[in-house]
N, C-alpha and C positions, 0 to 999 in steps of 0.2 A: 517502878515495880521492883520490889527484892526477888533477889536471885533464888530459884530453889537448892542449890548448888552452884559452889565458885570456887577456885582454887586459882595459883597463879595464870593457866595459863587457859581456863574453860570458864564458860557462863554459864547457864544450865535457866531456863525459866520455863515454870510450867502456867503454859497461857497460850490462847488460840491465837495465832498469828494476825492476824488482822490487826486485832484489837491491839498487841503488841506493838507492831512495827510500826505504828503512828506516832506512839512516844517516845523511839530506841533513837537513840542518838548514838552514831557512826558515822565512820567514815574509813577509806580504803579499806574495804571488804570483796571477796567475792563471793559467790554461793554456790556451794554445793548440795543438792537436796532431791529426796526420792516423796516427792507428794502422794496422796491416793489417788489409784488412776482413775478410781470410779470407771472402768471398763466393762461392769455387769456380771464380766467372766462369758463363757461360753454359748450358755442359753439364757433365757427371761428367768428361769428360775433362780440360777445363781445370784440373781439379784437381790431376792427375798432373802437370804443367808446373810442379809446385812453383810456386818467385818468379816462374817466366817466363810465368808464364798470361797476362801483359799481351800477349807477342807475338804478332806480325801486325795489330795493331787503328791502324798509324798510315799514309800514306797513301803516301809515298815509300820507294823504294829505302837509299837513304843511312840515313833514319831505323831503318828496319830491321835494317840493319849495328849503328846505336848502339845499338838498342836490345840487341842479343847480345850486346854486349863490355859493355852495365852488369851489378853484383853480381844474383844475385836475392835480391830479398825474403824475409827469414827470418821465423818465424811465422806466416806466411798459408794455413795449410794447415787450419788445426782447423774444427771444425765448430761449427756454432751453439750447441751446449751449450757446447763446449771454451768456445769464444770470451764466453759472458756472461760463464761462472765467472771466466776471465783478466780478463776486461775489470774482471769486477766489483773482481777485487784490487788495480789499481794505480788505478782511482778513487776504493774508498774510501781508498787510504794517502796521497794526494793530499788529499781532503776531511778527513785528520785532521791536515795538518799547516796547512790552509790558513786563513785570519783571515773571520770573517764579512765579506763583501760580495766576495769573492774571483767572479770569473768561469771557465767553465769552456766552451770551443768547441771539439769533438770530430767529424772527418768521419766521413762513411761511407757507403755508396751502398743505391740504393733494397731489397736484398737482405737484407742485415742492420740495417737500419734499427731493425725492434724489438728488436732484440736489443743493439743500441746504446742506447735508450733505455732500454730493461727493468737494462741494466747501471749505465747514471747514476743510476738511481735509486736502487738496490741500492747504488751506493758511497757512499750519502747525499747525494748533490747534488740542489735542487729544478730539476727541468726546466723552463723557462720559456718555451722556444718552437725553432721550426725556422727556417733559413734555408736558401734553396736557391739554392745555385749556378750558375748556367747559362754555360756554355762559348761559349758561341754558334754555336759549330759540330758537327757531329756527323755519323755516318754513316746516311744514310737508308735506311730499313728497310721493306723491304716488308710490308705490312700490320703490322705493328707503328709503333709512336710513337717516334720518332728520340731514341736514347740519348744527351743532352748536358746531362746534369744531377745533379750530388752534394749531396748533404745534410750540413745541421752543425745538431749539436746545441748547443742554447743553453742552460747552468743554472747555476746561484749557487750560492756556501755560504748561506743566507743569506737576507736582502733585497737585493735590486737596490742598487747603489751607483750612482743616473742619474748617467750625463754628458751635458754637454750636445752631445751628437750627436742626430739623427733617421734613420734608415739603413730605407731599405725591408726587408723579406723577401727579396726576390730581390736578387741581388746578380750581375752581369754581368763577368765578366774572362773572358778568352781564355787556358785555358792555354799553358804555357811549352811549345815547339818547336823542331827545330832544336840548333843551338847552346847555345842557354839552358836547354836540359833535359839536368838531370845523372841527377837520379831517375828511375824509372820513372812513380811516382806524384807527382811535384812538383807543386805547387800554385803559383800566381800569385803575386806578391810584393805586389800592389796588394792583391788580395782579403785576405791576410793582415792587412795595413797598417788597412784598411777595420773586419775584427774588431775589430782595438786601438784605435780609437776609442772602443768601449764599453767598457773599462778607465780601471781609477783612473790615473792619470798618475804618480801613485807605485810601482805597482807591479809588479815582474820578471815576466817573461813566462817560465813556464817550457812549454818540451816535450819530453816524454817518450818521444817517435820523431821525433826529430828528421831523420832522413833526409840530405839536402845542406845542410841550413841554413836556407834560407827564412824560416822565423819569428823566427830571430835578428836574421837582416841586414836585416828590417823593424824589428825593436821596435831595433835598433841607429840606424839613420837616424832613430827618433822619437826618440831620445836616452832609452831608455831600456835598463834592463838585463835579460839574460835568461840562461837556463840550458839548455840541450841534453845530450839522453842518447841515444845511439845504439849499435846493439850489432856495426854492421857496420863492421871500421877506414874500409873504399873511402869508407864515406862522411863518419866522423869527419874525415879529412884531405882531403875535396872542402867541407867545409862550413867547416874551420877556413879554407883559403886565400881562399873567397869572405870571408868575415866579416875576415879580418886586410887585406883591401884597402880598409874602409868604414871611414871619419870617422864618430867618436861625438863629438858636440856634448849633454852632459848638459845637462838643464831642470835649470836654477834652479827655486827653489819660488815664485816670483814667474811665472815661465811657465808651471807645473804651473796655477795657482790661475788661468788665460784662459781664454780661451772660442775655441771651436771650432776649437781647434791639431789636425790631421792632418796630418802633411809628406805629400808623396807619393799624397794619394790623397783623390778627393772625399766626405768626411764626409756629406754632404747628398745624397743622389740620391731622382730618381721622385716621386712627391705627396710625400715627407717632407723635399722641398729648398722646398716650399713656403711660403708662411711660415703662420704656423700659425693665426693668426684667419679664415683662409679655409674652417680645418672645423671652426668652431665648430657645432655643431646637427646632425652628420656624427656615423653611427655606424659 
């Protein structure tokens, strides 16, 4: 299939994944990727709002304008059965094309949470642990626990391939606002950046909902290469024009082979910037 956008160091193809990754030929990749959670949102109603169930949930007038004139979200509608069985499809054709020690980091909120694990596991990947994200901001909820926190799944083909990074569980960025928010659901460029530390430095970053770009135009700035598949044009050509604006400086395999390269973003946070003979005897 031709590329919708390519450039040295991005692939860019606009096509539903499925259909995709049956023909894509790769190898040593990992993936990083925020699929639809298809969570319903709050109540039964939210569901009916189709892509747009995110609206009303941001704080300004203006915002709310943007948020109406972005696409909605296609596939966010099915229900926790639908969504394992999906889920389960394009992770294991992923896990079959992928090299032992390959990484794999999948969002997903506290809703469908099992059901995103119960599917990593089902595509063959071993689940290796959680990481949660915290926004730091959020809308405070009467008697309820203030909603400012998403979950990523952490699992290998594999054995763990360490790098040498330390990276707490919790992980801190402020989503994107404003201006800088093209997606509904975008994620942070830093926190993206932060995942790619625990990858091999040799290896393409792919993801399979790619959305505006995000994950490319970080593994781009780390000088590496990556692949995007997105099934909505709005945002194949919002994510090609961010990506064809960014300087790729490719690692030599003399830089791949250093010790604690993260451009953009602190490798080390929380007790694990620590240095490490201080928890020796520490369980």
């Amino acid at each position: 299939m031709k590329p919708y956008y390519q450039d040295e160091a991005v692939t860019i193809y606009h096509a539903e994944t499925l259909n995709l990754l049956q023909s894509l030929e790769i190898q040593n990749f990992s993936v990083i990727t925020d699929p639809p959670y298809s969570s319903g949102g709050a109540f039964r109603g939210d569901r009916n709002k189709g892509g747009n169930k995110y609206l009303g949930w941001t704080n300004s007038e203006a915002e709310k304008v943007a948020e109406n004139e972005r696409p909605a979200i296609l596939g966010d509608t099915r229900d926790q059965r639908a969504t394992m069985q999906w889920a389960s499809l394009w992770l294991s054709m992923l896990w079959s094309k992928a090299n032992d020690g390959a990484n794999l980091f999948t969002f997903t909120d506290w809703r469908q949470l099992p059901t995103f694990t119960d599917s990593v596991q089902c595509g063959g990947w071993v689940w290796r642990g959680l990481v949660t994200w915290d926004k730091l901001h959020g809308r405070p909820m009467k008697g309820r626990f203030r909603n400012h926190s998403e979950y990523i799944i952490w699992a290998t083909r594999g054995a763990v391939d360490e790098q040498e990074t330390y990276l707490g569980s919790i992980l801190k960025h402020v989503a994107p606002r404003g201006d800088d928010r093209i997606h509904e659901t975008q994620k942070p460029e830093s926190l993206i950046a932060e995942l790619m530390s625990m990858v091999p430095p040799a290896h393409t970053i792919i993801d399979p909902f790619m959305g505006s770009g995000t994950t490319l135009i970080a593994a781009k700035k780390q000088g590496r290469k990556s692949i995007g598949i997105e099934l909505q044009e709005e945002y194949c050509e919002a994510a090609a024009t961010r990506c064809s604006s960014v300087m790729f400086f490719e690692k030599t395999e003399d830089a791949r082979a250093g010790q604690g390269e993260c451009p953009g973003t602190a490798c080390n946070s929380g007790r694990d910037a620590m240095p490490l003979d201080i928890f020796e005897g520490v369980q």
